[in-house]
N, C-alpha and C positions, 0 to 999 in steps of 0.2 A: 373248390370251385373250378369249374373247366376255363379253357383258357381261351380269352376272346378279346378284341379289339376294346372295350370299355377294361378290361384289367392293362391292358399294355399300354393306353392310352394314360391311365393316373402313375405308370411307372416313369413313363415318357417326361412326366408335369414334373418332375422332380430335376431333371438334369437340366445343368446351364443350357440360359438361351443362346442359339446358336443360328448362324445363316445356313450351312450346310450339316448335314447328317448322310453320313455315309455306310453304305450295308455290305459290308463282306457274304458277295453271295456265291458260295463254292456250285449253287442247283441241286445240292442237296437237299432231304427233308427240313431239315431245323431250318436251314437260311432260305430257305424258299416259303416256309411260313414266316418267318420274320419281316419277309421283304412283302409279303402280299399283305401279313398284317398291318406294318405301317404304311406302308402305300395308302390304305386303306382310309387309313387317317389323313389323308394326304390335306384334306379340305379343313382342317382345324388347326394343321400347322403352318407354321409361318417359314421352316426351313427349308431350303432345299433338298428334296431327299433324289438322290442317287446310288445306285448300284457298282459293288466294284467285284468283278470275276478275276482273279489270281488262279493263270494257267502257270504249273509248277512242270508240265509237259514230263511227267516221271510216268504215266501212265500210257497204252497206245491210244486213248480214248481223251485224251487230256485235249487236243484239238477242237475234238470234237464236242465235248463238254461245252467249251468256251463258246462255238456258235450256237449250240441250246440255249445257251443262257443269254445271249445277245439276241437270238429268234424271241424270247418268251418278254423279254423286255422291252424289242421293239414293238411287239405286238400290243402291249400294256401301255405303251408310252413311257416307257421308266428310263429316263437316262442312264446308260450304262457304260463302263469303263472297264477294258480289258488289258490284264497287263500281262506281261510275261516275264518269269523270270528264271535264272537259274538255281536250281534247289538241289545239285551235287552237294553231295557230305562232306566236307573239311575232314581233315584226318583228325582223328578222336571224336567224330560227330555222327554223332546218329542219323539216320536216313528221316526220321520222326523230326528231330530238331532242325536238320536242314531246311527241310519243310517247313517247317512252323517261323525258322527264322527269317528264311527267306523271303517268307507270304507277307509276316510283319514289316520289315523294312520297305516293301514294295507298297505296301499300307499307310507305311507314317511319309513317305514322300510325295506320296496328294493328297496330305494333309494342311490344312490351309489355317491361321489362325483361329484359333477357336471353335475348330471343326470337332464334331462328334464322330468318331465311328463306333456302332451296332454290331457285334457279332452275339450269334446264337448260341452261346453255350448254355446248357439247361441244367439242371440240379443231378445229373445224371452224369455230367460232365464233371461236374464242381466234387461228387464225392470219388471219382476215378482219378482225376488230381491228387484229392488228400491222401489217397491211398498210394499215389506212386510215389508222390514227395515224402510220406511216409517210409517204403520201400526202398528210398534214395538214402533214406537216412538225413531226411534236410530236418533242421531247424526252426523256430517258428515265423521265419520270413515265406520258407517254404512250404506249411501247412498252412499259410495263411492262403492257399489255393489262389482262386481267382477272386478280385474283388468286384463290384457292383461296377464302380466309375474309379478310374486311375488316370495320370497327366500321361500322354500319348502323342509324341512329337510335339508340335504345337497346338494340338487339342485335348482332346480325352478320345478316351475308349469305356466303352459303355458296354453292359452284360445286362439287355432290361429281361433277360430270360430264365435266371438263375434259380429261381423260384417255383419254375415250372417241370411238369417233368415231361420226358420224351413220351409217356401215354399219351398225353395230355396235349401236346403238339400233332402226335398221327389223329386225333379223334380232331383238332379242327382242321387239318388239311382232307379228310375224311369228309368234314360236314361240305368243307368249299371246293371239294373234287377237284384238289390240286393234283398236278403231274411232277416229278421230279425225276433227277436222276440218282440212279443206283451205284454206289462207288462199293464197288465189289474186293477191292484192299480193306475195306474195316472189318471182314470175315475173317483177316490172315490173319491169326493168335500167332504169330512167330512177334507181330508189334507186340508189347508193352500194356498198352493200354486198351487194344484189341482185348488179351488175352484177362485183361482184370473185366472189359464190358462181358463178354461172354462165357469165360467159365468161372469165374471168383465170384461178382457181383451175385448174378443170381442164386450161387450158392448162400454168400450172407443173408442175402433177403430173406431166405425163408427161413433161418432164424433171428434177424433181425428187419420187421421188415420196415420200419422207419429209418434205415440204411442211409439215406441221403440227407435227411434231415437231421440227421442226429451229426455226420461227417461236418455238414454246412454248418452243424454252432459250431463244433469244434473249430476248424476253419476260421469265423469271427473271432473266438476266442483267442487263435491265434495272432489274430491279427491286432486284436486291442495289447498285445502281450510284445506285440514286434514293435508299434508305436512307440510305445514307452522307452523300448531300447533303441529304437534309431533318436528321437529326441533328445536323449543322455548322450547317443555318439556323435552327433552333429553339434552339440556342447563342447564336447571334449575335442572335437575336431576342430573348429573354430578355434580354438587356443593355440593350434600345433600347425595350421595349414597356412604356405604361404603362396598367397594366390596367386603372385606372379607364373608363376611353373607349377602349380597345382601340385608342388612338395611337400611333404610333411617329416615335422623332427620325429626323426629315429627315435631318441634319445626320450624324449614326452611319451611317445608310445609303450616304450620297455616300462616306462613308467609305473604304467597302468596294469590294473591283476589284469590276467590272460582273459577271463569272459570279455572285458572293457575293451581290451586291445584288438581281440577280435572281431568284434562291436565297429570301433572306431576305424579297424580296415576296410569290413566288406561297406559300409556307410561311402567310406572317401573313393573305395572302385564302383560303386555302386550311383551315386553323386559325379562320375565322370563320362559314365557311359557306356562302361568296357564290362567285358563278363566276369560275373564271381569268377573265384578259383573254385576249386574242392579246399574238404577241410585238409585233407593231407596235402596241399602247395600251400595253405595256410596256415598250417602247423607250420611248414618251412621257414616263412615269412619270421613268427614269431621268434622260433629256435636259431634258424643261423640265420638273418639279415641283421636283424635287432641286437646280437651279438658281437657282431665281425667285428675287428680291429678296424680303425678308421683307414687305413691304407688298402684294405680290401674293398672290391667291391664285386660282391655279391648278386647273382640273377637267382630269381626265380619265373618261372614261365608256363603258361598252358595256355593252349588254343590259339590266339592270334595276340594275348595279353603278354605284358615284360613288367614283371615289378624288377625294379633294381635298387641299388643303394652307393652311395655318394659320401665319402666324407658322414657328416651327421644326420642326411635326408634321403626320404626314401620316395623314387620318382615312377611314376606309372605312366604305362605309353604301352601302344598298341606294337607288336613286332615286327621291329626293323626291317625293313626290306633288303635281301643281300645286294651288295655293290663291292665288284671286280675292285679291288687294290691298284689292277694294272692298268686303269681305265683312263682315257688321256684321248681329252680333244679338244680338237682345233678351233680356233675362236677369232672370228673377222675383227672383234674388237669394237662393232658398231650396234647390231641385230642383237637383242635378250638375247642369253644363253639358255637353253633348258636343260637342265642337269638330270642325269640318270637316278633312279631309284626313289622319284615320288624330293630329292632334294631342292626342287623351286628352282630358280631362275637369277642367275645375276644378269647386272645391267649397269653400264656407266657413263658418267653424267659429269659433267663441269662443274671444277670447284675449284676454291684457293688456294688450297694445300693437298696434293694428294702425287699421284703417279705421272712423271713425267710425259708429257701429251707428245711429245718429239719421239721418245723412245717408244711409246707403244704405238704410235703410228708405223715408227720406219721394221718396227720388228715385228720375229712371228710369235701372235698372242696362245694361250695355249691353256687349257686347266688341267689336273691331275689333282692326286690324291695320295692323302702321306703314305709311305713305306717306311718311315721311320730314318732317322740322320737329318733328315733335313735345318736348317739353322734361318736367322733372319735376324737383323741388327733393328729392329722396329726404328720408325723416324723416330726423334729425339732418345734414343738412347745411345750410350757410350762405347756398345760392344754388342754382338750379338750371341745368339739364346738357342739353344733348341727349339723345336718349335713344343716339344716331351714340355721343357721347363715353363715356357713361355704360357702351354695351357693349364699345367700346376698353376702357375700364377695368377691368370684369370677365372679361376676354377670352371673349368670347361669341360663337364663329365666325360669320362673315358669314351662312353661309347658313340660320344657324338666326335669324338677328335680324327679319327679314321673317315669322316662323312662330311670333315668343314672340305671347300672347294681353296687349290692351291692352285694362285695365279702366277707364270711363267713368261718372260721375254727372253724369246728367241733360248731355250729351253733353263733359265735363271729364274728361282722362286724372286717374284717381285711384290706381290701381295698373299695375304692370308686370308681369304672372302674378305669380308670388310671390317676386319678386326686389326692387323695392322697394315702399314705397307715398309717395306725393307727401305732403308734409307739410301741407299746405292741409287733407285729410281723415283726418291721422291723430289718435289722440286714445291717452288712457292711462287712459283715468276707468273703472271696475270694470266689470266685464261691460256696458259700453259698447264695445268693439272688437272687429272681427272682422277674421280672415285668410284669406286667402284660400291654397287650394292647388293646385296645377299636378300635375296624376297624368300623366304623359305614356304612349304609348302604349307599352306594353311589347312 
């Protein structure tokens, strides 16, 4: 059956009610019927429906796109939103990905509780997927393509076109004498997935010519197969994750045969936000983190992700921003501080016990950051410590101990952020003491 405003209308019936629905509209063919389709509908639904144009400004014509698409919408009355972003490729990142990743984050941040967003991917899209994640050599997370509806910032993302095919979309922009625009990069077979739309696919067709449909069960089938394993891994991970710091026991992991453990990683990077690895940084993970001697500690790393390892947990965090060793400033001792390298802000404040208010008045205040040697007698201790020992002690992972902020009077370590302060300049005498505090970056 061809594709019409009554078929998109009972796909529509199915997804959570929502205030807003949002339509990734590039002015291309597919998202330019999408958007004229449901508009269409406009009068049956209760959501707000708006248009959102993601200018990626990678093309000379990207400009110009975006006020087509802002002409064609004011002229409809379509609320519409144009953003801009930067879509430069990350090192190891494809010009395709940058893209895609870029347009999504740009996407999930007007995104509003409970908000829907529409894009047009049609069943033509969905088997050139299964075939690259195939080619990637992904897994069944990966052949599980693209799904119908998925949780999308704090809404969903919704695919109500998946079903259809790109014939089937020109013959009713066809009937309703739509105009679009032409993105003349989807010809260039040097992309990826260029090169599967235009010379691969049509080849299978003509011996296979139920090609998409046959890829899309695959696909499901993948996906009822991916279920099953993340359910088991968020089991197993539940048992081992300590929510505090979103760490997890080493030692539970090794536990587990290698499928599970695998399982149970890309679930806990996956559960936090940050990007898979590949299987070869994941083979890593299993082979030397899970191994190390506890005095070791162990990185692994791709893209902007750090898995590391600790004593017996293994911690995951987006890649540390570099910060100068020699880095040292001056500080009124009144005004936040803002610290270099995304490290937050300290700030201090009247207390009962803490840093003598006489001495940090009459001296010059100052931060810095360890080079190593440094010592400190913490208040109430008997003798003072390295500060090496001192973060052994409070188990202080290695790579944050180079990045805690070290406070100085009149250039003498007087505090350690607000972990301790040197006994030399503490005092207890009545609103005579200040503390100091550490706001790290959220």
């Amino acid at each position: 059956m061809a594709f019409n405003q009554s078929l998109l209308s009972e796909t529509l019936s199915t997804l959570p009610v929502c205030k807003r629905l949002l339509i990734a509209y590039s002015g291309g063919m597919d998202s330019h019927v999408l958007l004229h389709a449901v508009w269409g509908l406009r009068q049956q639904m209760q959501a707000q429906i708006t248009a959102i144009h993601v200018n990626h400004g990678l093309q000379s014509e990207a400009d110009e796109w975006a006020e087509r698409c802002s002409e064609f919408c004011t002229s409809h009355q379509i609320p519409i939103q144009v953003v801009t972003v930067d879509a430069q490729p990350k090192k190891g990142e494809s010009p395709e990905a940058a893209a895609r990743n870029s347009r999504y984050l740009a996407l999930q941040e007007l995104m509003l509780e409970g908000d829907i967003l529409l894009t047009a991917h049609h069943s033509e899209d969905q088997a050139e997927t299964v075939l690259l994640q195939l080619l990637r050599g992904s897994g069944p997370s990966g052949l599980s393509a693209m799904p119908a509806i998925s949780g999308f910032g704090p809404g969903f993302h919704a695919r109500p076109l998946l079903g259809v095919s790109r014939a089937d979309l020109a013959e009713y922009a066809q009937l309703h004498t739509l105009r679009w625009l032409e993105d003349f990069s989807n010809s260039d077979i040097s992309f990826d997935r260029n090169f599967l739309r235009h010379e691969v696919i049509p080849l299978l067709k003509q011996r296979w010519p139920a090609l998409d449909k046959t890829l899309s069960r695959s696909a499901s089938h993948c996906a009822e197969a991916q279920l099953l394993i993340e359910e088991e891994a968020r089991h197993d991970l539940q048992q081992m994750l300590h929510v505090q710091d979103n760490s997890i026991s080493a030692p539970a992991v090794a536990d587990l045969p290698p499928p599970r453990a695998r399982a149970v990683i890309r679930t806990w990077i996956s559960d936090t936000g940050l990007r898979l690895p590949d299987t070869a940084r994941l083979d890593r993970v299993l082979k030397e983190m899970l191994t190390a001697r506890e005095d070791r500690n162990p990185v692994v790393h791709w893209t902007d992700v750090e898995l590391r390892r600790y004593r017996d947990r293994l911690y995951l965090m987006s890649a540390l921003p570099e910060l100068d060793p020699a880095t040292e400033l001056e500080w009124d001792g009144e005004a936040p501080l803002i610290l270099p390298s995304g490290l937050g802000t300290l700030k201090v404040e009247v207390a009962q016990i803490g840093i003598s208010r006489e001495a940090w008045e009459k001296g010059q205040v100052s931060v810095c950051f360890r080079v190593g040697g440094e010592r400190c007698r913490p208040l109430g201790r008997s003798s003072s410590k390295s500060l090496k020992k001192l973060f052994q002690e409070y188990g202080i992972p290695p790579w944050e101990r180079s990045r805690v902020p070290l406070i100085k009077i009149d250039g003498e370590l007087a505090a350690v952020a607000d972990l301790w302060i040197c006994n030399r300049y503490a005092t207890d005498a009545p609103n005579g003491a200040l503390r100091i505090r550490w706001l790290g970056d959220e």
